[in-house]
C-alpha positions as CSV (number, residue, x, y, z in Angstrom):
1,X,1.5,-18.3,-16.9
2,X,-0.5,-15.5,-14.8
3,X,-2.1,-18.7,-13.0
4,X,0.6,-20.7,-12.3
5,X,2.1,-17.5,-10.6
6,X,-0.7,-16.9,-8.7
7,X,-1.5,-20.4,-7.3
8,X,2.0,-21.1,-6.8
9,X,2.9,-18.0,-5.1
10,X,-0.4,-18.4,-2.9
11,X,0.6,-21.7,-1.6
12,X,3.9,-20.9,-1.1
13,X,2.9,-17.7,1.2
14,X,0.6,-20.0,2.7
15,X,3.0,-22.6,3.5
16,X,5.4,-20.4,4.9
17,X,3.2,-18.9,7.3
18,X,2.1,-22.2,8.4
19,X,6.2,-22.9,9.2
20,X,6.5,-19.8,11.1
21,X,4.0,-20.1,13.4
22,X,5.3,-22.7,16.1
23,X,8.7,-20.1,16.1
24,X,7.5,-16.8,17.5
25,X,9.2,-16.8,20.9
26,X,12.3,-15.3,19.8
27,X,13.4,-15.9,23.6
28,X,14.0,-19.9,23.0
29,X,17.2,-20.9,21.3
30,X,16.8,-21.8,17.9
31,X,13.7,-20.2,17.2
32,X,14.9,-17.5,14.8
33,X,16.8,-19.7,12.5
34,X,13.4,-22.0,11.8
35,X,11.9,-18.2,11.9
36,X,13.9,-17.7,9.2
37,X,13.5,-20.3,7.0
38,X,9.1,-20.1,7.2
39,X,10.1,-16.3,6.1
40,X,12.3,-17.6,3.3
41,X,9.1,-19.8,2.0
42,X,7.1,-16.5,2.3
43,X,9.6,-14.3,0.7
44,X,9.8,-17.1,-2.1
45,X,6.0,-16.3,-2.9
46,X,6.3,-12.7,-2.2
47,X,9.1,-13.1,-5.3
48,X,7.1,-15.4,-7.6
49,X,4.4,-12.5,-7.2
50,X,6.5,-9.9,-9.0
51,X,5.7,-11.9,-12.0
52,X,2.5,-10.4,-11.9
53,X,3.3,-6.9,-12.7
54,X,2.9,-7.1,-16.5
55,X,-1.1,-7.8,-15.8
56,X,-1.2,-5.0,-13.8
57,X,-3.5,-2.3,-14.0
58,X,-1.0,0.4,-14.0
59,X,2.2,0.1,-15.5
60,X,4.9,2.0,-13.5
61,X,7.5,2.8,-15.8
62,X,6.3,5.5,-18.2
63,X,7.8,5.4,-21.5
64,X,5.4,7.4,-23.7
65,X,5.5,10.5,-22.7
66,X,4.1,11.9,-25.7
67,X,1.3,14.9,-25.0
68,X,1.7,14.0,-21.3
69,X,-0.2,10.6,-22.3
70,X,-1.2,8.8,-18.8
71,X,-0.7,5.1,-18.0
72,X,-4.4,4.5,-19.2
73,X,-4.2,6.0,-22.5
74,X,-0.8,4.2,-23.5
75,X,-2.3,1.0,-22.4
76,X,-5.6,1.4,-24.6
77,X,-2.9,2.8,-27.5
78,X,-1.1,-0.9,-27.4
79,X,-4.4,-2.4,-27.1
80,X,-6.2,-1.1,-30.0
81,X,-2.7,-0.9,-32.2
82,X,-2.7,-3.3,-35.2
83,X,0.8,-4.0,-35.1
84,X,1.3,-5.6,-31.8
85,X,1.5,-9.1,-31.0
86,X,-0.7,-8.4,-27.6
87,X,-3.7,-7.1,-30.2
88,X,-3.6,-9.8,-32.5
89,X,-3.2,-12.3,-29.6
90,X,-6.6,-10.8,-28.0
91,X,-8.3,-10.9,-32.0
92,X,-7.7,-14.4,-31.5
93,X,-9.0,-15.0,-28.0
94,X,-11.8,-12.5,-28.9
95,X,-13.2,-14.0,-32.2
96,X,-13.0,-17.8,-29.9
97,X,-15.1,-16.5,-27.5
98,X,-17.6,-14.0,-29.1
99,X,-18.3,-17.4,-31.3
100,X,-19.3,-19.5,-28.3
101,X,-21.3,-16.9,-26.4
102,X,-23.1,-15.4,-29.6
103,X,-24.3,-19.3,-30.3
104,X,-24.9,-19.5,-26.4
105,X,-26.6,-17.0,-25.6
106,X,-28.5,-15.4,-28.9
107,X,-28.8,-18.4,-30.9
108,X,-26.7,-16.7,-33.8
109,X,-24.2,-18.0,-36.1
110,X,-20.7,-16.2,-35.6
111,X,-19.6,-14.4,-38.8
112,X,-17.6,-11.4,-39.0
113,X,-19.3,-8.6,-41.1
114,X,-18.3,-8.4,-44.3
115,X,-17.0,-5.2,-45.7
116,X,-19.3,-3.1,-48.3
117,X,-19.1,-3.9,-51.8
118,X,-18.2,-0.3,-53.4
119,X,-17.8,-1.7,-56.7
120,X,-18.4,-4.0,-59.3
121,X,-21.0,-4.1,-62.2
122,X,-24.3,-3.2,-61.6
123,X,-26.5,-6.3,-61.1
124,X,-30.3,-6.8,-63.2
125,X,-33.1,-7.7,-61.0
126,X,-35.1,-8.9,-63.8
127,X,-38.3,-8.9,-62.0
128,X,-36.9,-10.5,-58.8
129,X,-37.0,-9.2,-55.6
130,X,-34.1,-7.2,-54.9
131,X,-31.7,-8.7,-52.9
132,X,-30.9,-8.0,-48.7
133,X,-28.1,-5.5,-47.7
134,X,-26.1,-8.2,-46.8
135,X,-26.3,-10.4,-49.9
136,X,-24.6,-7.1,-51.4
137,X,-21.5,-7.1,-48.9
138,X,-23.1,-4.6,-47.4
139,X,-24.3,-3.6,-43.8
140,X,-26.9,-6.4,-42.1
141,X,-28.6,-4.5,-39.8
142,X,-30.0,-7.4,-38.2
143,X,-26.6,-9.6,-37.8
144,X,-24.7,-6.9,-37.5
145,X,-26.6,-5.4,-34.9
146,X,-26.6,-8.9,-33.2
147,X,-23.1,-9.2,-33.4
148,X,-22.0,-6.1,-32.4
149,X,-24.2,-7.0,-29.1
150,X,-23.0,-10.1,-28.7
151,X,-19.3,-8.6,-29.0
152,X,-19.8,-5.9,-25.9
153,X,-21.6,-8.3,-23.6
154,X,-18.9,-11.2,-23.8
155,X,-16.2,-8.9,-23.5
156,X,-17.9,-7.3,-20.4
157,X,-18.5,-10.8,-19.6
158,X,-14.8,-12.0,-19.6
159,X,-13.9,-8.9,-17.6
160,X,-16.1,-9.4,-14.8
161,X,-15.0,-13.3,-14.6
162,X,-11.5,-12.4,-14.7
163,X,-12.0,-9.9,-11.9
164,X,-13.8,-12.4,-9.6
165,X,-11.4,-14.6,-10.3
166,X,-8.9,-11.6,-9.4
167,X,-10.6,-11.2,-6.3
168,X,-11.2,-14.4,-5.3
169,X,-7.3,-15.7,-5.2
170,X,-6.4,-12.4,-3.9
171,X,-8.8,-11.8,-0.5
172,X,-8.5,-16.0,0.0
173,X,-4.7,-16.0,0.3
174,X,-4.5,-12.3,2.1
175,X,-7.3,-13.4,4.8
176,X,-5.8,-17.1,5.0
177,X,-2.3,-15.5,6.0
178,X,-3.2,-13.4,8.7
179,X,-5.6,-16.0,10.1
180,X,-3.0,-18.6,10.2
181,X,-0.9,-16.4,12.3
182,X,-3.5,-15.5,15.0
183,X,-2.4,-18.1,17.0
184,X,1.8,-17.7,16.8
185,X,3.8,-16.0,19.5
186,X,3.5,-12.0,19.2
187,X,6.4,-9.6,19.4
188,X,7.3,-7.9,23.1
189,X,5.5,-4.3,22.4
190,X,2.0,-6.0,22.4
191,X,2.3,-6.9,26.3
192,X,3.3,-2.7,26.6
193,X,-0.2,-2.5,24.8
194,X,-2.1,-4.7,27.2
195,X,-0.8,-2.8,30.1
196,X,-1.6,0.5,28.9
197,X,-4.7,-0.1,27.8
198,X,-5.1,-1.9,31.7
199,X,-3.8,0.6,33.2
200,X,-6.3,3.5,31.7
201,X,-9.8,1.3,32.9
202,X,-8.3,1.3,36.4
203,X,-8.0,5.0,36.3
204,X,-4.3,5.8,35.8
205,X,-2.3,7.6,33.3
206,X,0.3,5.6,31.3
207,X,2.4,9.1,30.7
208,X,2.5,10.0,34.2
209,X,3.5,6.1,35.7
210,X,6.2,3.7,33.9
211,X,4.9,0.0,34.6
212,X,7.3,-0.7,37.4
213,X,5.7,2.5,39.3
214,X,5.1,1.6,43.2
215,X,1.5,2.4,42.6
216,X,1.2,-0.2,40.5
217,X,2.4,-3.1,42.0
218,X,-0.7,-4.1,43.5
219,X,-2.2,-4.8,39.7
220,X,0.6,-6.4,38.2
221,X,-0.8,-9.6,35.4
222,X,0.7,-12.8,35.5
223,X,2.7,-11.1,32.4
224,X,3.7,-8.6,33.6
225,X,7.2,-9.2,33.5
226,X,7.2,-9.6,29.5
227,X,7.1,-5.6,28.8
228,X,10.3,-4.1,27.6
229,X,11.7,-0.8,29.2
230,X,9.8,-1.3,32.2
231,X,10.9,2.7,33.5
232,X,10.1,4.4,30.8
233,X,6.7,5.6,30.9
234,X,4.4,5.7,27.6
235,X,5.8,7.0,24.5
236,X,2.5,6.3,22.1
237,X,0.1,9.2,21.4
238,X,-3.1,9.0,22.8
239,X,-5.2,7.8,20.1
240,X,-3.1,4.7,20.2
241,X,-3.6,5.1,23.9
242,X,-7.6,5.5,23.3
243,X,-7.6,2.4,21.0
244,X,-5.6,0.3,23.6
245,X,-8.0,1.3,26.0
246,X,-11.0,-0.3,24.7
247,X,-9.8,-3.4,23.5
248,X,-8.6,-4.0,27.4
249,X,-12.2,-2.7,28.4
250,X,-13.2,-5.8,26.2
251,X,-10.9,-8.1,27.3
252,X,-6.9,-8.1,28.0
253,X,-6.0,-11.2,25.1
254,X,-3.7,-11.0,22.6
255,X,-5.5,-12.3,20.1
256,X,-8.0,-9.9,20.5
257,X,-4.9,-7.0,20.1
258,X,-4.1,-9.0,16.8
259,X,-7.4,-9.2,15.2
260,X,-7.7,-5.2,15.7
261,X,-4.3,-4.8,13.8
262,X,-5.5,-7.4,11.0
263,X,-9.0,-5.4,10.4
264,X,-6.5,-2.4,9.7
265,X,-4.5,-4.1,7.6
266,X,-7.8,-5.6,5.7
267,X,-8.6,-2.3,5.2
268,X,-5.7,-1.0,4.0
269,X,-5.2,-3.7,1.2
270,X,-9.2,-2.8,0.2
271,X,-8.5,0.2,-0.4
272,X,-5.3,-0.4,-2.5
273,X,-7.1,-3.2,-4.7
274,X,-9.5,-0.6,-5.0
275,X,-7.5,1.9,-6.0
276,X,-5.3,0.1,-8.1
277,X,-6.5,-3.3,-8.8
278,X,-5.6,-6.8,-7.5
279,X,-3.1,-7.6,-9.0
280,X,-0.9,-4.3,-7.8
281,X,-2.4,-4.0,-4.4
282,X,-0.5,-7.8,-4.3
283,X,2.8,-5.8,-3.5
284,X,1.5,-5.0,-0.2
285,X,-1.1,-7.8,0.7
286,X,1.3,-10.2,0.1
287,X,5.1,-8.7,1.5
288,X,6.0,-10.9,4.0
289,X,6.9,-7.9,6.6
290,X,3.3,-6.9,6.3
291,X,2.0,-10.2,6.9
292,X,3.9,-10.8,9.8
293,X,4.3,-7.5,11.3
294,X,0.7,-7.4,11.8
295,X,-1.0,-11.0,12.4
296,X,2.4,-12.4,13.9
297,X,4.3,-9.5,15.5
298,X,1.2,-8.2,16.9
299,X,2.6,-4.5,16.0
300,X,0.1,-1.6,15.7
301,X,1.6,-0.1,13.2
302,X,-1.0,-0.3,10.6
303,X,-3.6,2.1,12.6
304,X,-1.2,4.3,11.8
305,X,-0.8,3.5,8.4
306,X,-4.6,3.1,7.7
307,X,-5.5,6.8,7.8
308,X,-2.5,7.7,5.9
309,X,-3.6,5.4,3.0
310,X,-7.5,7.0,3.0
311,X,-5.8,10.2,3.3
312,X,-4.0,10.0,0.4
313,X,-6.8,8.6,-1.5
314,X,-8.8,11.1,-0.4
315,X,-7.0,14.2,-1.5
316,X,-6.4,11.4,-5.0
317,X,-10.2,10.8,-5.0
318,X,-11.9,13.2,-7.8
319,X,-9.1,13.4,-10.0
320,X,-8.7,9.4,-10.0
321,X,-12.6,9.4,-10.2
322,X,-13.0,11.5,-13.2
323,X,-10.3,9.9,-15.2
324,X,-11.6,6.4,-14.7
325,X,-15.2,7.7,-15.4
326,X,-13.5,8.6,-18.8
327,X,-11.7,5.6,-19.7
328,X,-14.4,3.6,-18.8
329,X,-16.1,5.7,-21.7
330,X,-13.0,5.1,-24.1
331,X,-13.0,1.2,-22.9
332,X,-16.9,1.1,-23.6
333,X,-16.4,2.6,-27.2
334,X,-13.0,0.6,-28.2
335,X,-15.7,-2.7,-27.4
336,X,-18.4,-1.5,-29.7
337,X,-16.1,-0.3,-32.3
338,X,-17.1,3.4,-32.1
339,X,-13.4,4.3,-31.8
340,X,-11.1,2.2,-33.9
341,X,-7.6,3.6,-32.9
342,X,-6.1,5.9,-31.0
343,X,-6.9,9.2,-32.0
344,X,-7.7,13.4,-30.8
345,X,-10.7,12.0,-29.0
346,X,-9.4,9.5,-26.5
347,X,-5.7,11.8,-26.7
348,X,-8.3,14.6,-25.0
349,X,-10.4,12.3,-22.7
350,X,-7.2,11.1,-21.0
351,X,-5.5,14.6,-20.5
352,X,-7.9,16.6,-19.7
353,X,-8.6,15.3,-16.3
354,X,-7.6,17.7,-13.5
355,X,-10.4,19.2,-11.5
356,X,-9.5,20.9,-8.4
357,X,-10.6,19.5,-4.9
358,X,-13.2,20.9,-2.9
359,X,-12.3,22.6,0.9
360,X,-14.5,18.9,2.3
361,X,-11.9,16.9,0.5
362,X,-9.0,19.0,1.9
363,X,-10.6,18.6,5.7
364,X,-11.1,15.1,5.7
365,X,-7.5,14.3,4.5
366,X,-6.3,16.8,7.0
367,X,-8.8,14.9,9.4
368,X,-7.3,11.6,8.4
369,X,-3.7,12.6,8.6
370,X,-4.5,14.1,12.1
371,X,-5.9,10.8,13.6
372,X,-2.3,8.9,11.8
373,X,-0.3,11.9,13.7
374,X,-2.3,10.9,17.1
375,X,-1.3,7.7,16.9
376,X,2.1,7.9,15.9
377,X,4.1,11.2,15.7
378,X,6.0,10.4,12.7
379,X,3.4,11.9,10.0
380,X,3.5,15.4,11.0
381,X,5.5,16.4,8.1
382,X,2.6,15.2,6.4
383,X,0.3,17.2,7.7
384,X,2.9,20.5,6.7
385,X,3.0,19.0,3.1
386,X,-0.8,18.9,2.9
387,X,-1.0,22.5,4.6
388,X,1.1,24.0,2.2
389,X,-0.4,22.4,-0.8
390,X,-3.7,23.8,0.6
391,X,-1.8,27.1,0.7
392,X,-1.0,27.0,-2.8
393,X,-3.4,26.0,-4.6
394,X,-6.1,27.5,-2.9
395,X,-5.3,30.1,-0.2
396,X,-4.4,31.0,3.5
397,X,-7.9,30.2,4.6
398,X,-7.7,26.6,3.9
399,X,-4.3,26.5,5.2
400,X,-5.4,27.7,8.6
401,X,-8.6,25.1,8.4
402,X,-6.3,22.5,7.1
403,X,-3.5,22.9,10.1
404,X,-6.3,23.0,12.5
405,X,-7.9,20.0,11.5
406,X,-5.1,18.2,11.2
407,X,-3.9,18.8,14.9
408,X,-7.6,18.5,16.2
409,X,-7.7,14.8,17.1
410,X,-4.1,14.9,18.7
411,X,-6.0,17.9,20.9
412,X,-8.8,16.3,22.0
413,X,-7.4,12.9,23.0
414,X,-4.8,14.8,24.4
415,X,-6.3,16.6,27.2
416,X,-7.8,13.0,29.1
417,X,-3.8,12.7,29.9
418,X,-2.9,16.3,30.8
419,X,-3.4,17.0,34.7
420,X,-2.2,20.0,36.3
421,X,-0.4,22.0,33.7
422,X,1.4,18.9,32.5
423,X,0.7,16.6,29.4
424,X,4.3,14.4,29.8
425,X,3.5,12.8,26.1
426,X,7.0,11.7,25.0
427,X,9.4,11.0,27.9
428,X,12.2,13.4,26.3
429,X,14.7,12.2,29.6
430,X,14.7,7.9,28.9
431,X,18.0,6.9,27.2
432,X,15.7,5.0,24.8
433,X,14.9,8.7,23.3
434,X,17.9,10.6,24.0
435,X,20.8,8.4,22.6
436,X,19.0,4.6,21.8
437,X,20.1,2.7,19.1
438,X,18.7,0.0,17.1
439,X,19.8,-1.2,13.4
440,X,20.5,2.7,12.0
441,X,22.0,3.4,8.9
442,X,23.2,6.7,8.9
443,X,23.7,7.3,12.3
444,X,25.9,4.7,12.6
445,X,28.0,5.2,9.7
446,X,28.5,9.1,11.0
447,X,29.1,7.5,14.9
448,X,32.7,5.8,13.1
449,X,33.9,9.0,12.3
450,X,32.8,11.1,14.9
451,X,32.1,9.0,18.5
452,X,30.4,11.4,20.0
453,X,27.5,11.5,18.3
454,X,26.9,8.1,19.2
455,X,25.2,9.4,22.8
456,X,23.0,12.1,21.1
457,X,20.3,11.8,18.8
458,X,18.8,15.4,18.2
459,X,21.3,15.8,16.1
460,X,19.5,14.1,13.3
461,X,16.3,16.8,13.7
462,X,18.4,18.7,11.5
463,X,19.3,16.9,8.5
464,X,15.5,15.5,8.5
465,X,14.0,19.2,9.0
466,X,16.0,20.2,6.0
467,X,14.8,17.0,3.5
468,X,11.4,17.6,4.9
469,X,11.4,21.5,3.8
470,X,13.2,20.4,0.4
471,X,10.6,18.0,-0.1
472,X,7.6,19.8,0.6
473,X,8.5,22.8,-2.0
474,X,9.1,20.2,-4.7
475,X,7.0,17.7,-4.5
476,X,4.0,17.0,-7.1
477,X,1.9,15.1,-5.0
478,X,0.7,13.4,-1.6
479,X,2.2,10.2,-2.6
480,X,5.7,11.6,-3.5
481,X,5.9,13.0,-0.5
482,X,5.4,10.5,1.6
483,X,7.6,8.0,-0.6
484,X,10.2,10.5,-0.3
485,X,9.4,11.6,3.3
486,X,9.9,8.2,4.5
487,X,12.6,6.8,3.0
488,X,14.6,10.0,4.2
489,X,13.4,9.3,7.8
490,X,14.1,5.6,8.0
491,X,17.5,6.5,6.8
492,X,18.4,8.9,9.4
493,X,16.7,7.5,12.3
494,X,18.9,6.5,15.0
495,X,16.0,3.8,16.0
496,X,15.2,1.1,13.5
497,X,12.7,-1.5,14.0
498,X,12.3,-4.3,11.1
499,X,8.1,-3.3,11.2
500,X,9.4,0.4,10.8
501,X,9.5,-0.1,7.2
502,X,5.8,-1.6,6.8
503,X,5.4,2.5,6.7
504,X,6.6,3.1,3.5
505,X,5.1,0.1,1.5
506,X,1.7,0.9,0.5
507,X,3.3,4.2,-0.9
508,X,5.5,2.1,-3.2
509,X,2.3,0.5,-4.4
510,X,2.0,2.6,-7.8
511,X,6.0,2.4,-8.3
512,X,6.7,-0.9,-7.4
513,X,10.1,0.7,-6.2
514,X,12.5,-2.4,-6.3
515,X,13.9,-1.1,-2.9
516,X,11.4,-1.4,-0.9
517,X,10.2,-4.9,-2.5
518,X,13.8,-6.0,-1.3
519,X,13.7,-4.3,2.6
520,X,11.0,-6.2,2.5
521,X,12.6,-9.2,2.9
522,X,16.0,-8.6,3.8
523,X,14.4,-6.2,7.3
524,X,14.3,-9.8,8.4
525,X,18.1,-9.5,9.1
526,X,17.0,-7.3,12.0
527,X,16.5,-10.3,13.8
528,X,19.5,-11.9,14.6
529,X,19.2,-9.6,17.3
530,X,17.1,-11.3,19.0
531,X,18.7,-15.0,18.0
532,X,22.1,-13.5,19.8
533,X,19.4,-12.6,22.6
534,X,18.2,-16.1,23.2
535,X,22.1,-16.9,23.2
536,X,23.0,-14.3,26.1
537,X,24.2,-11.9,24.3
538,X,22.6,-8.0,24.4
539,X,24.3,-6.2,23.1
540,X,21.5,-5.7,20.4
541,X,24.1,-4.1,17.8
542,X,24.0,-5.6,14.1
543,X,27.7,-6.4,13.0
544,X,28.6,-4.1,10.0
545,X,28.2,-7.6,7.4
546,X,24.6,-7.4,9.3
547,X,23.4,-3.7,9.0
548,X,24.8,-3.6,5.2
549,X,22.7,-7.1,4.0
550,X,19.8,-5.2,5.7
551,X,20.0,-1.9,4.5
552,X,21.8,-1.8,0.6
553,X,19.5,-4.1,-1.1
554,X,16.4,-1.2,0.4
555,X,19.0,2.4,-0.9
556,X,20.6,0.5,-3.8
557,X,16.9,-0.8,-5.4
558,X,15.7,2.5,-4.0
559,X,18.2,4.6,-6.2
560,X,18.1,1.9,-9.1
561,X,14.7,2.6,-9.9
562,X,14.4,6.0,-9.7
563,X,17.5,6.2,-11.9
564,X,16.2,4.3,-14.6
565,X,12.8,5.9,-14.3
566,X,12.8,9.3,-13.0
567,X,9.0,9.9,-13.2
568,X,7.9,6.0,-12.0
569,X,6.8,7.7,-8.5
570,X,4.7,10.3,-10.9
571,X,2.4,8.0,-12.4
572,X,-0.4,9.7,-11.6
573,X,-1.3,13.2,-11.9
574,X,-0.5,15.8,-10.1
575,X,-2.9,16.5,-7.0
């Protein structure tokens, strides 16, 4: 059943993404409807791929909670219990195997050792040799020995196959999907990137000169035309602004923009499928917003989610390291035999594994979080979370060293764009920052009892500065956070992008949160905005049937998990 999942999943993403490609130019008529229906094959897939959760690595409800027992330990306790149906299923598949590759590979007949005679009458030699260990029921040392071998290496045999095999239908269909959209239509924002990243090799400052500046009309590009909000200057931070910059010193193509964005997002699924297997990382490698936020849409968003992702892992590293390094150990001793059930030894190997981090681990994620704040503003918060975590659990020093690490490569890419006194980064006086709207939740539902809000936005600084402050004092751990963090922000931001939501998705990766699997397709909603475009009409407002098929199925699921599992965002131990 696990293959016919996977193969049928991985052609259906693949055959979606092959329908979507001739319909990227939202600006022809029609185009978002067959759009549409290339997603709907994707998000068919992305569905069928949910099946693959009970072979995951990590289970992410928690149901045992008994002595605090982690994901690991409960699934070597159903593994090694008697009783269940999964255990004597493997017994079976076990003794099949072990048969072939014991005659295979050591020229042995299969038998099961016998158990020890204990009793009995005593037996008269009568001048006769006396007979071997294992002609008395006992202990062969020699088969035994051979079995027993035999046993560990064609279990770690199956293993590895069934991890290459993993591996294998996982990085073909994830590579295969972006690669098959290199050559669609990308979103608007890319040509903003182009120009940006132009502008800086001829010498001027994209904060200080919108694109339609009188200064720069002699250098205008054959698409120049395509950038959206044309007078409002730059509103990326300059690491974005650095990377734009030398993929235009390269060469100004969009395909060259895309393939930066895809290495990203390669990156960002290796890490998860190292972190938590193949079969998990799935929930991000193959969400159809991801795939086409990225290789399609030609959105940067996942430099900015990169960094976030090591970061995370970073300050997750040793902990996750020792307790692997330990049921590795348990795994190693359940093959041989060693340990026969679960018991005091493999209850104290899996709780016992909380080490604190060293100050290097805490400056790199700082380091890391930094470079994702550079490039968009939106983790800052982060950066307070880790700060005061750092405060807590180790002292004001590493506070200070964390804060300043964390705001050192905003600083230094900084100062190339300040002249004079002046670093303009955000243009605080466009409308598209001081009242812009764009598919908001609760903006909007406050703007039909109170209109004036509708024409300022700051207003919203207030509610998230309080969730932010709530969240940093009771939150467990880097991943909580940032779950929480985001879902709280996309909620009350006034400007909501479908690719917006591509932020909070790796994060969901250990919960599986049933919310963000559904945003994940129905974001797509977002863009009957452009289909009413192509028609003439720009208003760019979703109608309220719109904005509540795009945003329940995300705060219903989001809600419905967490209600019937409180701790599934806790599933792994505290930082």
């Amino acid at each position: 059943m696990k293959t016919l999942y996977i193969w049928l999943s991985s052609l259906l993403l693949l055959l979606g993404c092959i329908l979507i490609v001739p319909h990227g130019d939202f600006r022809e008529v029609g185009a978002v409807p067959r759009f549409w229906l290339g997603i709907s094959v994707i998000s068919l897939g992305f569905l069928l791929s949910w099946g693959l959760s009970v072979y995951t690595r990590y289970p992410a409800e928690v149901s045992n909670s008994k002595l605090g027992i982690s994901q690991q330990a409960k699934r070597i306790n159903n593994r090694i219990n008697n009783n269940s149906i999964k255990t004597r299923l493997w017994q079976g598949v076990y003794k099949g195997f072990t048969k072939r590759i014991s005659e295979k590979f050591f020229d042995t007949e299969f038998r099961p050792p016998s158990p020890p005679n204990l009793g009995g009458t005593r037996i008269q030699f009568d001048g006769k040799s006396p007979p071997k260990l294992g002609d008395l029921g006992g202990f062969n040392v020699a088969n035994d020995t051979s079995q027993t071998t035999s046993k560990s290496l064609s279990i770690k045999y199956l293993r590895k196959l069934k991890t290459q095999h993993s591996g294998l239908n996982f990085w073909s269909t994830t590579i295969l999907s972006r690669l098959l959209l290199l050559p669609m239509y990308p979103g608007d924002d890319v040509w903003r990137y182009l120009w940006e990243g132009y502008i800086q090799t001829l010498g001027f400052s994209p904060y200080h000169l919108p694109p339609n500046a009188t200064e720069l009309i002699p250098y205008h590009t054959e698409w120049w035309s395509l950038i959206n909000h044309p007078t409002v200057s730059a509103i990326y931070p300059p690491v974005a602004q650095l990377g734009f910059r030398m993929l235009a010193l390269i060469d100004l193509k969009v395909w060259l923009f895309k393939i930066a964005f895809i290495l990203a997002d390669l990156l960002i699924c290796w890490l998860l499928s190292r972190r938590f297997g193949y079969h998990q990382a799935i929930f991000y490698a193959w969400n159809p917003l991801i795939i086409y936020s990225f290789a399609g849409g030609a959105h940067y968003d996942s430099w900015f989610i990169l960094p976030l992702v090591a970061a995370w892992l970073v300050v997750d590293r040793k902990t996750e390291s020792l307790r692997q390094t330990k049921i590795t150990e348990i795994e190693e001793k359940l093959d041989s035999g060693k340990v026969a059930e679960y018991s005091p030894f493999t209850d104290r190997l899996m709780s016992s594994s909380d080490q604190s981090l060293t100050w290097w681990h805490w400056i790199a994620s700082a380091l890391l979080v930094g470079i994702s704040m550079a490039v968009k503003w939106m983790s800052l918060p982060i950066l307070g979370f880790l700060t005061w975590q750092a405060f807590r659990k180790v002292g004001v020093k590493l506070a200070i060293v964390v804060l300043l690490c964390g705001f050192l490569p905003f600083g230094i890419t900084a100062l190339q764009f300040c002249s004079s006194g002046e670093c303009p980064l955000i243009p605080t006086g466009s409308v598209f920052v001081s009242h812009g709207r764009s598919a908001e939740l609760i903006p909007y539902i406050v703007s039909e009892y109170w209109e004036p809000s509708r024409w300022v936005n700051w207003i919203y600084a207030f509610p998230l500065g309080l969730t932010v402050s709530w969240l940093i004092l009771r939150s467990r751990n880097f991943q909580q956070f940032t779950e929480w963090y985001f879902f709280s922000l996309l909620i009350l931001s006034p400007i909501i992008h479908a690719w917006y939501f591509t932020w909070i998705i790796p994060f969901a990766v250990p919960s599986r949160n049933l919310g963000v699997r559904l945003v994940s397709i129905s974001a797509f909603v977002y863009f009957v905005l452009q289909h009413r475009m192509a028609l003439g009409n720009y208003s760019w407002y979703l109608t309220p049937q719109e904005r509540w098929w795009l945003w329940l199925p995300f705060v219903l699921g989001w809600f419905w998990t967490h209600y019937r599992n409180p701790n599934v965002a806790l599933n792994q131990n505290s930082d």
